[in-house]
VODRENMI-891143 format. One record per residue (C-alpha): residue in one letter; y, x, z; residue number from 1. Coordinates in nm, 3 decimals, m for minus. Each point is the difference from the previous one (the first is absolute). Example, Ala and Ser with C-alpha at 12.3 -4.5 7.8 and 13.67 -1.06 7.14 Angstrom:
% VODRENMI-891143
residuo;yy;xx;zz;num
A;m0.450;1.230;0.780;1
S;0.344;0.137;m0.066;2
***
This chain:
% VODRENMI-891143
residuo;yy;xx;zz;num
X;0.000;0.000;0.000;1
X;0.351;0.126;m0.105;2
X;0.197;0.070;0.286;3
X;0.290;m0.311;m0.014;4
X;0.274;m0.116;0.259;5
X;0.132;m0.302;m0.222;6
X;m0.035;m0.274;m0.208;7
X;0.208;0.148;m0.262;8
X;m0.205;0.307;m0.095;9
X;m0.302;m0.216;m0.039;10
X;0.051;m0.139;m0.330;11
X;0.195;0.342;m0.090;12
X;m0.290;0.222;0.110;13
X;m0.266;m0.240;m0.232;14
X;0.197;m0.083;m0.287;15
X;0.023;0.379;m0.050;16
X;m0.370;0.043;0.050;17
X;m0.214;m0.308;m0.123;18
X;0.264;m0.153;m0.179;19
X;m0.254;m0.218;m0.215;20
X;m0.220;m0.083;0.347;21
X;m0.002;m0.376;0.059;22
X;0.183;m0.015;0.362;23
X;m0.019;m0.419;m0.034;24
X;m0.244;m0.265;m0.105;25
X;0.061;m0.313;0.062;26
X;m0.144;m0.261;m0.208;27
X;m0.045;0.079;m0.336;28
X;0.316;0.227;0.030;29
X;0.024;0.383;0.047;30
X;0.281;0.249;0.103;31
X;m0.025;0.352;m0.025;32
X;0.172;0.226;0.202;33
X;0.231;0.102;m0.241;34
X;0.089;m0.377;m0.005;35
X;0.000;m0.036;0.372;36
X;0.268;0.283;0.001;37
X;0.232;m0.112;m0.273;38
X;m0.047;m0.370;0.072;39
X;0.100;0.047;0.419;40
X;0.301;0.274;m0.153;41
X;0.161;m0.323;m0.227;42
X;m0.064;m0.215;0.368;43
X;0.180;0.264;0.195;44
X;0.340;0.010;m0.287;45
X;m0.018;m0.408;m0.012;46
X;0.002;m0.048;0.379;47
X;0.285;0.246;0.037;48
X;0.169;m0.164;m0.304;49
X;m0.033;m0.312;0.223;50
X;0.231;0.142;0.256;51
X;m0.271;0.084;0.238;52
X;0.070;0.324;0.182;53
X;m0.231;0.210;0.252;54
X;m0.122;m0.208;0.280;55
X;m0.009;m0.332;m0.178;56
X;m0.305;m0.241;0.012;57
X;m0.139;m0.094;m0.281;58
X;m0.300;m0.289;m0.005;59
X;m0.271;m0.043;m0.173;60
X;m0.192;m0.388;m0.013;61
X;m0.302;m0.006;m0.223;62
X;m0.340;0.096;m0.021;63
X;m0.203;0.302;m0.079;64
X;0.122;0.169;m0.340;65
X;0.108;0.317;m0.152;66
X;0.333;m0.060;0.025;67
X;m0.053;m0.037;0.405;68
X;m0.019;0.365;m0.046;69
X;0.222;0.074;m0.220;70
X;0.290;m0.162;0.250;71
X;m0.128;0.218;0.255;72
X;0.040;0.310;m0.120;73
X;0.327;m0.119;m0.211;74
X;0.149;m0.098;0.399;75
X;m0.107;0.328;0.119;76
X;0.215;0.206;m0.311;77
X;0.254;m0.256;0.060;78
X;m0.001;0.093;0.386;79
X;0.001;m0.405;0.011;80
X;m0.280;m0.103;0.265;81
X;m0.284;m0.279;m0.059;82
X;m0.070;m0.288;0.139;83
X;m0.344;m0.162;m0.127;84
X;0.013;m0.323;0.119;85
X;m0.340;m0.206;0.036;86
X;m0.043;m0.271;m0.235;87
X;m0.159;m0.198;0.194;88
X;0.285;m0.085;0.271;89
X;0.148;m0.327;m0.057;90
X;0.398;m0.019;m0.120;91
X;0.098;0.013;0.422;92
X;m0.175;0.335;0.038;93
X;0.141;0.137;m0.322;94
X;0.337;m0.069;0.078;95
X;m0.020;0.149;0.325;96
X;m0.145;0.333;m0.175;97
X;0.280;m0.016;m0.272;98
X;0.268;m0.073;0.216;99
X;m0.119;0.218;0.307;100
X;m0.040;0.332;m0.212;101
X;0.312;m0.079;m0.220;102
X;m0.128;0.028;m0.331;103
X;0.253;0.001;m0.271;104
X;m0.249;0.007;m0.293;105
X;m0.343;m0.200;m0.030;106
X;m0.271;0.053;m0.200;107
X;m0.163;m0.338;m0.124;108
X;m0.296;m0.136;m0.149;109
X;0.051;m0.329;m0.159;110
X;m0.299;m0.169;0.197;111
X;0.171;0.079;0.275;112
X;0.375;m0.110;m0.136;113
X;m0.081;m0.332;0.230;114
X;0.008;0.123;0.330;115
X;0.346;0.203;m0.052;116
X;0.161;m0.362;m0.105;117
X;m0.173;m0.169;0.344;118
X;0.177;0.287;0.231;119
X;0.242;m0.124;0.258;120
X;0.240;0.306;m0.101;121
X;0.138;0.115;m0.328;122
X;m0.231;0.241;m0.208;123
X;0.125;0.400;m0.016;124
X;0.275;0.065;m0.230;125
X;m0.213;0.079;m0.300;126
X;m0.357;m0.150;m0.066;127
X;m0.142;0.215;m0.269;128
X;m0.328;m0.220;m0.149;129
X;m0.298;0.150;m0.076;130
X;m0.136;m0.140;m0.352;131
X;0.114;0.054;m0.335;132
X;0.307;0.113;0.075;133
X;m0.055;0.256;0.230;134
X;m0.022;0.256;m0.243;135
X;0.314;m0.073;m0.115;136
X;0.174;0.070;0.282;137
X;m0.106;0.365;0.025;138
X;m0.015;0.078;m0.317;139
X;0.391;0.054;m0.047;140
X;m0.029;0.338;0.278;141
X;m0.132;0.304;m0.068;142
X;m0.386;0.132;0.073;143
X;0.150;0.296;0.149;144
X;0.025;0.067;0.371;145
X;0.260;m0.042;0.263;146
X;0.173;0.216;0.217;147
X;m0.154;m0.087;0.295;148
X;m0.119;0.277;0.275;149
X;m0.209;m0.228;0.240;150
X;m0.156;0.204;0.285;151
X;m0.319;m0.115;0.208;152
X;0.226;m0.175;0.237;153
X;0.167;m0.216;m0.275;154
X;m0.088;m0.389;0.077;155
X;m0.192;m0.146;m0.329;156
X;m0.167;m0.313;0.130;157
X;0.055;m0.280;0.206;158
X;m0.300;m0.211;0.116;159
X;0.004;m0.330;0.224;160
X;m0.231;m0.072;0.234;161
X;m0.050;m0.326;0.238;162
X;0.242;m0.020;0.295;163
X;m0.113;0.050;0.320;164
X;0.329;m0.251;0.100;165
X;m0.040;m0.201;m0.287;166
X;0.162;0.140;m0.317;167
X;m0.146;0.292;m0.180;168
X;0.178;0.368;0.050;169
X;0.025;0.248;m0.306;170
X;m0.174;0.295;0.071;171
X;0.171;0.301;m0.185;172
X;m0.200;0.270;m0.111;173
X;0.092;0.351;m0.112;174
X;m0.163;0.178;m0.319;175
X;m0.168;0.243;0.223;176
X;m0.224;m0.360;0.161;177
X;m0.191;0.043;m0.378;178
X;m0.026;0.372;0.034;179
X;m0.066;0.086;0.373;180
X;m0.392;m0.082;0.047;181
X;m0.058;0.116;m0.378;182
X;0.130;0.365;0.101;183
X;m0.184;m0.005;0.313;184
X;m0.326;m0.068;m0.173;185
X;0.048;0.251;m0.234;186
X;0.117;0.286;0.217;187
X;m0.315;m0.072;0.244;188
X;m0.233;0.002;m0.316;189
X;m0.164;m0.326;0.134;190
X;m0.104;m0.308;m0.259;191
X;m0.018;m0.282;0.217;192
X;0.247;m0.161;m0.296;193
X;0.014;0.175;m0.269;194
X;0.102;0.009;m0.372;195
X;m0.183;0.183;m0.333;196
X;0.053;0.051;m0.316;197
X;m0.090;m0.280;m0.205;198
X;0.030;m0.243;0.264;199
X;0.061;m0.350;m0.068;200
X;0.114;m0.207;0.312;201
X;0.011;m0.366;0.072;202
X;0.286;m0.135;0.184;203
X;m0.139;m0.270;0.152;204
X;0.281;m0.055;0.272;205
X;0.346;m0.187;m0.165;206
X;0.322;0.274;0.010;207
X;0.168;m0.225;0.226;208
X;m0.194;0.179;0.271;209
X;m0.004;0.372;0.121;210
X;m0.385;m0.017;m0.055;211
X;0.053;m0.070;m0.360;212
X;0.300;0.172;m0.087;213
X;m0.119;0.323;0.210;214
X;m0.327;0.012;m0.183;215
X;0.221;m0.058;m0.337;216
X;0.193;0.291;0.017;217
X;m0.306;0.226;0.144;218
X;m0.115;m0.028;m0.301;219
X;0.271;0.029;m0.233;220
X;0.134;0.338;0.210;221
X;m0.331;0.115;m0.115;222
X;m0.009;m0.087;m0.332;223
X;m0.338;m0.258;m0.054;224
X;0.030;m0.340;m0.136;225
X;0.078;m0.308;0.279;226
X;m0.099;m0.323;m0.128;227
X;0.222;m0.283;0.116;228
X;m0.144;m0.412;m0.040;229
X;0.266;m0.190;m0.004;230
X;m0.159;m0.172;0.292;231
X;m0.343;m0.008;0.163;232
X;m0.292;m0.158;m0.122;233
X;m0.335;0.077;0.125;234
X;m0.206;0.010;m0.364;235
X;0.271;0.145;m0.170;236
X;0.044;0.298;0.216;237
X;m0.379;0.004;m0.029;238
X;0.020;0.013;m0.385;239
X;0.268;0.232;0.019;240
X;m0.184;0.245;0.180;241
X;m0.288;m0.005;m0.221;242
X;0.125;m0.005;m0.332;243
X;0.305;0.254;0.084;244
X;m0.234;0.220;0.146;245
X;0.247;0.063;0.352;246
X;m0.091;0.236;0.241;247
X;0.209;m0.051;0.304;248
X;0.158;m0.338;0.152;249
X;0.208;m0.145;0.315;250
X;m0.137;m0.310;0.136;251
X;0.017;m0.229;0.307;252
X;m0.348;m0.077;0.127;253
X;0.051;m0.375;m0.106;254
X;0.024;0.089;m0.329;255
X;m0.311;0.206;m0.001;256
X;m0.181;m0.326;0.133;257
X;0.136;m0.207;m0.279;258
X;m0.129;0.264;m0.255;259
X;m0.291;m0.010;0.157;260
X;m0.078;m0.361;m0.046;261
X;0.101;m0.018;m0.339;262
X;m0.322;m0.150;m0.174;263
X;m0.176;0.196;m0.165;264
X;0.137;0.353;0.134;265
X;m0.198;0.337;0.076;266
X;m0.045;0.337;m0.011;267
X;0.067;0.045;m0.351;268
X;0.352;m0.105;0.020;269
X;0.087;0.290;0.232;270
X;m0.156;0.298;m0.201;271
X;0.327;0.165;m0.023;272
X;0.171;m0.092;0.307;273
X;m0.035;0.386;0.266;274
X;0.254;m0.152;0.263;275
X;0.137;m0.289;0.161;276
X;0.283;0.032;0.215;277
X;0.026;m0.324;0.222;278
X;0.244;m0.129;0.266;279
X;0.196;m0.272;0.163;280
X;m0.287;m0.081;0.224;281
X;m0.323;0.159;0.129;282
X;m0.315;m0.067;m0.221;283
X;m0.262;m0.133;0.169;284
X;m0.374;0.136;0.029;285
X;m0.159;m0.219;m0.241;286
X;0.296;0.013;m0.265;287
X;m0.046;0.362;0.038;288
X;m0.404;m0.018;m0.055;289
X;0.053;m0.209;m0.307;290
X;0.263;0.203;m0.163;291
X;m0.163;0.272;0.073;292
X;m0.327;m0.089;m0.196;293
X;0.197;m0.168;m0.302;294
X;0.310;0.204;0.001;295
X;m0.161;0.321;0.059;296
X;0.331;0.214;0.052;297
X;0.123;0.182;0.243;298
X;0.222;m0.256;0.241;299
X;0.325;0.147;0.161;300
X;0.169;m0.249;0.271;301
X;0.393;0.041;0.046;302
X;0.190;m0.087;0.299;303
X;0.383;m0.047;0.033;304
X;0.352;m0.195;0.000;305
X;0.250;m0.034;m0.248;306
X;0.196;0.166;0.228;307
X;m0.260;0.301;0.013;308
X;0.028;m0.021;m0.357;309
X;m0.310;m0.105;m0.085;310
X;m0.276;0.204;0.103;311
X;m0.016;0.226;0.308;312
X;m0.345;m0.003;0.139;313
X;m0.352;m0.022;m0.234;314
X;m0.355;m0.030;0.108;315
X;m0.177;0.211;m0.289;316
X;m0.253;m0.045;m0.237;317
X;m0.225;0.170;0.224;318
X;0.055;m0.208;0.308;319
X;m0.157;m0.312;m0.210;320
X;m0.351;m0.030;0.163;321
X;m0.072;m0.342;0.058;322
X;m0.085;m0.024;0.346;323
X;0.189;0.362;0.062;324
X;0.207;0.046;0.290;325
X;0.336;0.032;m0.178;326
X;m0.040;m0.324;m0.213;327
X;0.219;m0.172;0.263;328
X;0.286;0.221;m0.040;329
X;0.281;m0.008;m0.180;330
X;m0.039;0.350;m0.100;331
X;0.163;0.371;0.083;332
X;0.350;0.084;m0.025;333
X;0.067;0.232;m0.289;334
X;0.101;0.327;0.068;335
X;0.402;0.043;0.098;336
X;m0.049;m0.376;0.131;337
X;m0.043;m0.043;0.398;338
X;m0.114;m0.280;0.187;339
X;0.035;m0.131;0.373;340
X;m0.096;m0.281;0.178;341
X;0.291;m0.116;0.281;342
X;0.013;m0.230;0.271;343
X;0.263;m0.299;0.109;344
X;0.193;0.292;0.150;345
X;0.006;0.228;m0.326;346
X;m0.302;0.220;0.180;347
X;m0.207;0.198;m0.217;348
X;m0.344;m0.118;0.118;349
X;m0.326;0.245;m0.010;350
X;m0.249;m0.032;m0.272;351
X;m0.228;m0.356;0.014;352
X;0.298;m0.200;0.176;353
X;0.149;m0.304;m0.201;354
X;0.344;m0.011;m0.034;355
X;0.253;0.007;m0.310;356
X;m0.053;0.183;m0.297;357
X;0.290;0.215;m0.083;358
X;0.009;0.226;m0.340;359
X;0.198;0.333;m0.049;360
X;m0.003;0.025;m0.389;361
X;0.251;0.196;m0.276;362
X;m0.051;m0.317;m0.254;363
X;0.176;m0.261;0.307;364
X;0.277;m0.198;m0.106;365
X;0.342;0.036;0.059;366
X;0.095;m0.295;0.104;367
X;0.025;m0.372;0.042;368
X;0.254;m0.153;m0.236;369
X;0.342;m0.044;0.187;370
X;m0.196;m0.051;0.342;371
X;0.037;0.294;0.210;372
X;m0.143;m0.132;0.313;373
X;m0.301;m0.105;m0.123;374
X;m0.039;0.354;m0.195;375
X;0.079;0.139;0.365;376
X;m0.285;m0.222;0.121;377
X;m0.280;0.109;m0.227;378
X;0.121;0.343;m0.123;379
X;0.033;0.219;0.355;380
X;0.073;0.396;m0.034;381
X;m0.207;0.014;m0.332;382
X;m0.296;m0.257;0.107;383
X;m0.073;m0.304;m0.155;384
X;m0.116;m0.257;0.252;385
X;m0.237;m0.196;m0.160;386
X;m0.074;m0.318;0.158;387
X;m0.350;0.055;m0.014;388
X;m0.236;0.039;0.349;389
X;m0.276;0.275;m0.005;390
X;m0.138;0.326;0.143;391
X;m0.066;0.315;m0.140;392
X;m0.295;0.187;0.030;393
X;m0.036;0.387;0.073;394
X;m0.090;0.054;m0.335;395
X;0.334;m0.123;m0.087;396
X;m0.128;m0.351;m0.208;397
X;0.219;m0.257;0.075;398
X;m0.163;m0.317;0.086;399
X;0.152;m0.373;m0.055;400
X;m0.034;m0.277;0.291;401
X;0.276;m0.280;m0.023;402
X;0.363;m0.047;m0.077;403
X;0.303;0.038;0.231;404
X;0.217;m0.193;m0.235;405
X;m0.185;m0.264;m0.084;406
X;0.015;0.055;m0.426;407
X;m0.319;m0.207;m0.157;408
X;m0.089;0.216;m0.308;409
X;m0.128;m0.241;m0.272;410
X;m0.183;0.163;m0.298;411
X;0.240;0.305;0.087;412
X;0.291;m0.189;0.008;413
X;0.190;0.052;0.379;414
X;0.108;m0.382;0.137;415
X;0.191;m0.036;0.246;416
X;m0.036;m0.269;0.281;417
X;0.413;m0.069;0.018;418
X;0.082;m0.005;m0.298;419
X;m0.291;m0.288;m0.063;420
X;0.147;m0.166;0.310;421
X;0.359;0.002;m0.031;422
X;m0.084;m0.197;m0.313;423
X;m0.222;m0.225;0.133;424
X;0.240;m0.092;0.329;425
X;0.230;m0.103;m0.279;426
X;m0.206;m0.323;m0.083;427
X;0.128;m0.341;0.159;428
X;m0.316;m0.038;0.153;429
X;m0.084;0.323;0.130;430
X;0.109;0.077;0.341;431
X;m0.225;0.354;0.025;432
X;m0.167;0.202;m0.204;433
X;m0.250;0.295;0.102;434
X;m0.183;0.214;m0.264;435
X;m0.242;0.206;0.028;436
X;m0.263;0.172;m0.253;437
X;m0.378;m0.100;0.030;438
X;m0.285;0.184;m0.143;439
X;m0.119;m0.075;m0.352;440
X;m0.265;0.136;m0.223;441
X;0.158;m0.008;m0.369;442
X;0.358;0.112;0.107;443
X;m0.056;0.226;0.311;444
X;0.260;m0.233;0.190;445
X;0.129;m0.431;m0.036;446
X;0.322;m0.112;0.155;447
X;m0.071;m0.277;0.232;448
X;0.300;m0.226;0.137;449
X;0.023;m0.146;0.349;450
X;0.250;m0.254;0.018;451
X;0.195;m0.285;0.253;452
X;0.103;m0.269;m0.163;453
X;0.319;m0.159;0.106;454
X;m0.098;m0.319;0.233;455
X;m0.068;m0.297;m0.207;456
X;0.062;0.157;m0.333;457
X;m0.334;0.225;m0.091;458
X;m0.020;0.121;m0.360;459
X;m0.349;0.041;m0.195;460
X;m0.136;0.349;m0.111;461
X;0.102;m0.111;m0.355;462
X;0.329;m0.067;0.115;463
X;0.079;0.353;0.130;464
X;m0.169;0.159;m0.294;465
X;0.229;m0.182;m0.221;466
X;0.292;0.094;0.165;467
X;m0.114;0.346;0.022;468
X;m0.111;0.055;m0.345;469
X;0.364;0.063;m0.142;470
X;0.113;0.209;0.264;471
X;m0.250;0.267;0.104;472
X;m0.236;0.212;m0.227;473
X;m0.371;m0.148;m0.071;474
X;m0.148;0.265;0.171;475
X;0.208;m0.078;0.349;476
X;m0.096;m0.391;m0.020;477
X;m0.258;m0.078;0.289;478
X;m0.312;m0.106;m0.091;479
X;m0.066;m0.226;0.291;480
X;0.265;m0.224;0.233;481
X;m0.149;m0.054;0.377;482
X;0.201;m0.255;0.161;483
X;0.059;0.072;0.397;484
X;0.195;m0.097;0.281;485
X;0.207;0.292;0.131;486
X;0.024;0.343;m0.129;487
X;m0.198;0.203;0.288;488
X;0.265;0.262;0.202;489
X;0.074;0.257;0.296;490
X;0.199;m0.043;0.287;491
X;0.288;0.155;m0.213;492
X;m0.022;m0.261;m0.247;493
X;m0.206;0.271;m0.293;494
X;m0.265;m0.167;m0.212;495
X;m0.327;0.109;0.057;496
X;m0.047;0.046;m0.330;497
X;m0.352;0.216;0.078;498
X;m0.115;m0.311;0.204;499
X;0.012;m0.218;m0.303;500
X;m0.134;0.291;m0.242;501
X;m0.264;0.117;0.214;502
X;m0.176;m0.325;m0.075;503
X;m0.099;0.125;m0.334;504
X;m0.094;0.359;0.066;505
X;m0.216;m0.094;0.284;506
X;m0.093;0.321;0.208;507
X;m0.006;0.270;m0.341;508
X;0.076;0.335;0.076;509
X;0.257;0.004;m0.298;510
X;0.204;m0.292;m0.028;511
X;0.097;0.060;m0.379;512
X;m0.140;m0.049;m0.300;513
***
């Protein structure tokens, strides 16, 4: 791997040396890197042309394409930063992303055109669509580069994640989050992730999330092909890896599951396939057996925040013995990242004790989005405090038990209990709301709704759904309403949020999924 700091000298460093290399396929499209270069260098002169200066936010809103990538590294020569925005929020959770990060110029897919004209505020400044005439609009600048000297500390992306509080917070990341663990890997000479020659790599997880947009730009910094799906079905990934012969791919273990069940699927679809790369949630035993025997790869489990940037601990291929010891960690810190476990107090505790997981990593973010005293809150002198409970053992494996902040991770995406709530409490009928996540089978976690009804004025299940539907993302909508009496609490009025969750996690040892 070429030793790289930035965004900017990836597609410099490639276009030079495997200018003809396909960098992009997507569909029944290709772009080379040569075209990935001069393509993101037009991006770069338009968005400046648009009156964007360093520091601005620029959005994207659509699905999986080439051009996803292009914008990226046409924001990072711009010194503009990115903000992918998940296409699956509903036009309230847009807004607040838009309006929140204070984009001046959006990227937007047609299909999505609909949910910009349903937000509550005004849409940035410029919209720029992305269909026919998007070549157009960077076709007046030049292919050449700009003058811009971004350093490893120069902010390039902006990712939201669920709000503790209710409303999602922009973690900012600096170039050096997609460089960090990829130097450290390489100077230690180990493979737990790795990247060849030749290498063709699925990118199963959307670019709206670090998993996905990390893994993207892995690749491209080294110069295989990523293959983007506009979004993900189960048989066509299937069909993709077989017939495009990939080699490498970034999963969440619910997706392996639904490939797995695909009628009709085996061994021979996976012939090519030397590595999967999975996170989001832990993979359980008899996932792992069958992947295993129809995969038969190597399997590589990540572990991390968006405000880690992506990755900062791995359990190895090597570790993946069903039935091992290790297979109910989340892995070992890479080398330059340090972990600790703390107490109430902020305590270091001794290997074995639960407590908080806190991370020490060079790829952490920088920042929460105009919110200093939450940044102060989860980024202390260097360490990111994660929000996860769990020990560490002497041999240094971390090891996953529960949550301290209550996130429900569906299919990989984080949900938080407030923000589900706030929403909820703002129904006529509702008088309290309590969420919690419950263990389920196909998506690792379900959200599950406990709710009060105002006295004499009790909605139905379909009634809440309805009036959830436009307002929070599918994947945050409960899939069950249990009616009670009272919302249970302490003498200080808390919720005893465990005392309601607990019902569903029985007496397990780790209560996630």
């Amino acid at each position: 791997m070429e030793p790289m700091e930035t965004l900017v000298q990836t597609t410099r460093f490639h276009a030079d040396h495997r200018p003809d290399a396909p960098a992009v396929l997507c569909e029944d499209r290709s772009l080379s890197y040569a075209e990935l270069h001069r393509e993101s260098n037009r991006i770069a002169h338009a968005i400046r042309a648009a009156g964007l200066t360093e520091g601005d936010r620029v959005a994207y809103l659509g699905k999986e394409s080439e051009h996803y990538y292009e914008i990226l590294f046409g924001c990072a020569k711009s010194g503009t930063v990115l903000v992918p925005v998940n296409w699956r929020l509903a036009a309230p959770e847009v807004s607040h992303i838009l309006r929140d990060s204070g984009t001046r110029l959006l990227f937007l897919e047609e299909e999505f055109a609909p949910i910009v004209e349903r937000m509550p505020a005004a849409p940035p400044e410029t919209v720029v669509p992305l269909g026919p005439d998007f070549a157009a609009w960077k076709a007046g600048h030049p292919d050449t580069e700009t003058k811009m000297d971004a350093t490893a500390d120069t902010p390039v992306a902006q990712l939201y994640t669920s709000g503790t509080t209710g409303l999602p917070k922009g973690v900012v990341l600096a170039h050096r989050s997609f460089f960090a663990i990829r130097a450290a890997l390489a100077r230690e000479g180990l493979d737990w992730i790795d990247w060849r020659e030749g290498d063709i790599a699925f990118v199963g997880i959307p670019g709206f999330h670090i998993g996905g947009l990390w893994w993207a730009t892995q690749n491209l910094s080294a110069g295989t092909t990523i293959v983007a799906m506009r979004a993900f079905a189960a048989r066509q990934a299937v069909d993709l890896i077989r017939d495009l012969g990939i080699t490498t791919a970034c999963v969440v273990p619910a997706m392996l599951r639904m490939m797995l069940t695909e009628p009709g699927i085996g061994a021979k679809d996976f012939t090519t396939l030397r590595k999967t790369v999975y996170g989001g949630s832990p993979i359980s035993e008899s996932l792992l057996e069958e992947s295993l025997a129809v995969l038969d790869c190597e399997f590589a489990q990540i572990y991390g925040l968006t405000e880690t940037g992506n990755t900062a601990v791995c359990l190895p291929p090597a570790d993946h013995v069903p039935g091992g010891p290790r297979m109910q960690a989340a892995g070992h810190p890479y080398p330059g990242v340090r972990a600790k476990v703390i107490d109430d107090e902020g305590r270091e505790l001794p290997s074995g004790e639960i407590g908080e997981v806190c991370l020490r990593t060079p790829a952490r973010m920088v920042e929460y989005w105009g919110l200093p005293d939450k940044t102060a809150e989860t980024l202390v002198d260097g360490w990111i405090h994660t929000g996860d409970a769990g020990y560490i053992d002497r041999d240094g494996y971390i090891f996953i038990r529960d949550r301290i902040k209550d996130a429900i991770l569906v299919a990989g995406e984080n949900v938080y209990p407030a923000e589900i709530e706030n929403v909820l409490e703002s129904h006529p009928g509702v008088a309290e709301a309590v969420i919690v996540g419950a263990p389920d089978e196909r998506w690792g976690e379900r959200v599950h709704a406990f709710v009060v009804p105002v006295p004499g004025d009790q909605p139905t299940p379909r009634d809440l759904h309805r009036f959830l539907v436009p307002r929070l993302a599918a994947f945050k909508l409960p899939s069950a309403y249990e009616f009670i009496d009272h919302v249970p609490r302490n003498p200080s009025g808390k919720i005893l949020r465990r005392e309601l969750r607990d019902r569903f996690w029985g007496d397990s040892a780790r209560k996630v999924n």
